[in-house]
C-alpha positions in Angstrom: 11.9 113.4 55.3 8.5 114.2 55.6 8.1 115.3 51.9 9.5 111.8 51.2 6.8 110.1 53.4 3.7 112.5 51.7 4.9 111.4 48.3 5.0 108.2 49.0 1.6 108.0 50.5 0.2 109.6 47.6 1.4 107.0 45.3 -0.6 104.6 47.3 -3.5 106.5 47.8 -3.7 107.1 44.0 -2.5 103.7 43.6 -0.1 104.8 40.3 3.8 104.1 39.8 6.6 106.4 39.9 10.8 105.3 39.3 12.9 107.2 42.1 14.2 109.3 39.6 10.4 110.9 39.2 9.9 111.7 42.4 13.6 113.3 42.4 13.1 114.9 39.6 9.9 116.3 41.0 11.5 117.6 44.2 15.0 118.6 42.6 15.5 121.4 44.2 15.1 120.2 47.9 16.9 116.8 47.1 19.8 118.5 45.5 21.4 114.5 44.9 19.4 111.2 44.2 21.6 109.5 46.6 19.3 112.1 49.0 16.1 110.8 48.2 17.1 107.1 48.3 18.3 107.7 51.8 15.2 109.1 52.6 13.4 106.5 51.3 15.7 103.7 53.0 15.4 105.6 56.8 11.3 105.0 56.4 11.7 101.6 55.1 13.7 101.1 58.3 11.7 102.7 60.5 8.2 100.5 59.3 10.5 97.5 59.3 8.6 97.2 56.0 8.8 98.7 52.4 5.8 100.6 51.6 6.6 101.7 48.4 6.4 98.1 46.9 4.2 98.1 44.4 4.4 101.5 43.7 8.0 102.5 43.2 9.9 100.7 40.4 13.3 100.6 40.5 14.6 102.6 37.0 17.6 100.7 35.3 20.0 101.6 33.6 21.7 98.2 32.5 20.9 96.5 28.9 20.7 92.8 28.0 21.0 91.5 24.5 20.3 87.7 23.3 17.8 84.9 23.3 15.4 86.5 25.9 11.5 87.7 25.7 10.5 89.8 28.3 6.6 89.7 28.3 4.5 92.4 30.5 0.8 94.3 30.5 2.4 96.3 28.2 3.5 94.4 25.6 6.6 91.9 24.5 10.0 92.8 24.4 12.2 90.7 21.8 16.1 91.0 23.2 17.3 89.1 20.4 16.9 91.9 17.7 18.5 94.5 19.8 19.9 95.2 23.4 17.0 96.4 25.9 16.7 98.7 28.4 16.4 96.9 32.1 13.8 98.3 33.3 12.3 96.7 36.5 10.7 93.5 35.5 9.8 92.3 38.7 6.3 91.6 37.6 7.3 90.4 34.3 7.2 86.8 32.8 10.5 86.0 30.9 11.3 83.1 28.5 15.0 82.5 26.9 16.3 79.2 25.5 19.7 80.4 26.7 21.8 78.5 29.0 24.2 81.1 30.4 24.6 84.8 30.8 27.6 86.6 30.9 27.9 90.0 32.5 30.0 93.2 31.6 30.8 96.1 33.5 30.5 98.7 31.2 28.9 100.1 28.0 32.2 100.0 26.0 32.7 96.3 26.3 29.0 95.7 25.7 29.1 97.0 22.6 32.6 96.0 21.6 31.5 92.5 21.9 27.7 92.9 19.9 30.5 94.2 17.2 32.9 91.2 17.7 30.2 89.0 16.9 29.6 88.1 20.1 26.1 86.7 19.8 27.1 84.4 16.7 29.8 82.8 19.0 27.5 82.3 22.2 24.3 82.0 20.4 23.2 80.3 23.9 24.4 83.5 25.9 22.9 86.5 27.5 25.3 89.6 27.1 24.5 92.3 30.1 25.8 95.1 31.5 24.9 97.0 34.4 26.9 99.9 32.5 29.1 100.6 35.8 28.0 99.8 39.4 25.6 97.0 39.9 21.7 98.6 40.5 18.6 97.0 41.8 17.0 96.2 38.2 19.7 94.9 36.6 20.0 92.6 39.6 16.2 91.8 39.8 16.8 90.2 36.4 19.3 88.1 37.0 18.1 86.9 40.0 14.5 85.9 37.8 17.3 84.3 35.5 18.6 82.4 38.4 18.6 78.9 37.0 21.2 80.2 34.2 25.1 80.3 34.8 26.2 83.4 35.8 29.8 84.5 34.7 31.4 88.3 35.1 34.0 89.7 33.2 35.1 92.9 34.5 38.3 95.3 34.5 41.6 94.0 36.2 41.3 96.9 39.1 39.5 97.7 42.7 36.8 98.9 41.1 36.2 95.7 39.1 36.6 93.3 41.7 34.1 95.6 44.1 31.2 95.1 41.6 31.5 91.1 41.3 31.2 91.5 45.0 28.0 93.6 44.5 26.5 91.0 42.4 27.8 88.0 44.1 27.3 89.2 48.0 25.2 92.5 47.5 26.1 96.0 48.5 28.5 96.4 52.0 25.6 99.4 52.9 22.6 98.1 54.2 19.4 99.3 52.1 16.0 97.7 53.0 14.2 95.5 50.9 17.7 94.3 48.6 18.8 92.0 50.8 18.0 89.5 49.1 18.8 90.7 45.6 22.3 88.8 46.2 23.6 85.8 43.6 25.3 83.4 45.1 25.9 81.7 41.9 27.7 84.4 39.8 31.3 83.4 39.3 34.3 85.5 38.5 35.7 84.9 35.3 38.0 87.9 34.8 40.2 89.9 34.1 42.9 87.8 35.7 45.9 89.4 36.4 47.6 85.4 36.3 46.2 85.3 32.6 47.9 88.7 31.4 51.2 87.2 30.7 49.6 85.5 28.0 48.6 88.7 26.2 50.7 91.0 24.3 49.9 94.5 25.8 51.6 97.7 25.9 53.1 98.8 29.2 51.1 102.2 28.7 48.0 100.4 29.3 48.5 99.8 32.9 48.2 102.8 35.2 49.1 102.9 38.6 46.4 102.7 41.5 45.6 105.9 43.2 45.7 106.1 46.9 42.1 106.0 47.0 42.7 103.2 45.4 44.9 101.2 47.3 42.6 101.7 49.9 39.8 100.5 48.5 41.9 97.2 48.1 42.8 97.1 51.7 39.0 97.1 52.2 37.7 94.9 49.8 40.6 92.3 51.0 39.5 92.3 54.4 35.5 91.6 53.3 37.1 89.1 50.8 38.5 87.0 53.8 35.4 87.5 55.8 33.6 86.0 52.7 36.3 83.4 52.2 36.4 83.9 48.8 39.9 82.5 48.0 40.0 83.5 44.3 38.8 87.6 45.0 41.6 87.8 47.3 44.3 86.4 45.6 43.6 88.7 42.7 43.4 91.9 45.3 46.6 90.4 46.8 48.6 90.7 43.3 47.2 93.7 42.3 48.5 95.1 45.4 51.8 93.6 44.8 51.8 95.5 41.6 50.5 98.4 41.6 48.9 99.1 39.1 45.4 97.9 36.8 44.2 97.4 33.8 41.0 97.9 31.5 39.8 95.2 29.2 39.8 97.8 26.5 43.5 96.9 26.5 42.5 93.3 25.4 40.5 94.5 22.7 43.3 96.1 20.9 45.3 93.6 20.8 43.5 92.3 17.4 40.1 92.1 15.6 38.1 90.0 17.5 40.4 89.2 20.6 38.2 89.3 23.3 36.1 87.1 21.9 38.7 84.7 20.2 41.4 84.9 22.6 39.3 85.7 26.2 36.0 84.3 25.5 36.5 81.4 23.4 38.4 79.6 26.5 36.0 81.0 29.0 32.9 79.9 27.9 34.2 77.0 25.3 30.8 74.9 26.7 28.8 77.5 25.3 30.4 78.7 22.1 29.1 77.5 18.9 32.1 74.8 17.1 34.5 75.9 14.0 34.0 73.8 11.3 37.2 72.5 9.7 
């Protein structure tokens, strides 16, 4: 703790900028685990009742975001249109997009299985992101400078799915200073639906059976669900129960060429997808 509180204080008394995973990196061996630091760094934040690290410890992304979005800082622009960026923090940065919507993903896989779908041809009025698994802070610091943009999710048809369109929509269940407000009240759900699967032709290999761990996690995340009152959330936990089992959007993807952006997308986000000519 107090190796955490002299490295912080040099930042400011030097007045430079580190990411978390610099000063980790830099104390590795008495760390042992990021998570370590960042706990560190949350118990002073607590302790202040203030952050002093703002200002001088970014938060390091590790999302990307593709489409009709310039990201200009001290440092130069950044073009998102000619290939996916890194989300870096861009807390101080000045955006401009023409887009109207932005669609998030939950992992690398789909990201890049829609770019290759033709996914930016289709929406050309849509941001394509992906936190590339759980939600962090500069992924959500983006969205939340993009908040006058609809926010849609489309993440895999198990626990782990439904816990990160809680993240985004509600914020984390821990309490970590100085993110409470990194919450976005306006993302909405879009899928995977387990009440849209019949729809689909898909193997019955493709749907594994939850874990215990699993099932667990459900139990939990229907209880904050009801708490929340979010109907929708709980319905799906509720069925998946039932079941037993999940499903990965991969599974959707090989169902054809192009099918999650014909056969998912297209109805999803019909408002924003460009018209087929007859």
């Amino acid at each position: 703790m107090l190796r955490t509180i002299s490295m912080i204080h040099q930042l400011r008394i030097l007045k430079t900028h580190k990411t978390k995973r610099d000063l980790f990196y830099e104390q590795k061996n008495l760390f042992g685990e990021q998570r370590n630091l960042d706990s560190c760094i949350n118990q002073i934040c607590c302790w202040l009742g203030m952050d002093p690290t703002s200002g001088y410890l970014l938060s390091s992304g590790h999302g990307l975001v593709i489409g009709q979005l310039k990201i200009y800082r001290s440092t130069g622009m950044v073009d998102c249109s000619l290939k996916a960026a890194l989300i870096d923090d861009f807390s101080d940065a000045n955006l401009f997009t023409t887009s109207q919507c932005i669609l998030v993903v939950e992992k690398d896989a789909t990201f890049q299985k829609l770019i290759g779908e033709g996914f930016l041809k289709l929406f050309p009025s849509t941001l394509l992101v992906t936190g590339r698994g759980y939600p962090d802070i500069a992924t959500r610091i983006l969205l939340n400078k993009l908040s006058n943009l609809q926010l849609f999710g489309l993440l895999d048809c198990d626990p782990h799915g439904i816990e990160i369109a809680m993240t985004y929509k509600y914020g984390n269940c821990s309490k970590t200073f100085g993110v409470e407000n990194q919450t976005l009240s306006h993302f909405e759900w879009i899928g995977l639906s387990r009440c849209e699967l019949p729809k689909f032709v898909i193997s019955a290999v493709q749907f594994l059976p939850l874990q215990k761990s699993e099932l667990a996690k459900v139990e939990k995340l229907c209880q904050r669900t009801a708490i929340l009152g979010n109907t929708a959330l709980l319905e799906e936990l509720i069925r998946m129960r039932q079941c037993g089992n999940k499903l990965e959007l991969e599974a959707v993807s090989g169902i054809a060429p192009g099918s999650m952006c014909q056969y998912l997308l297209r109805t999803k986000l019909s408002k924003y997808a460009v018209v087929k000519k007859k």
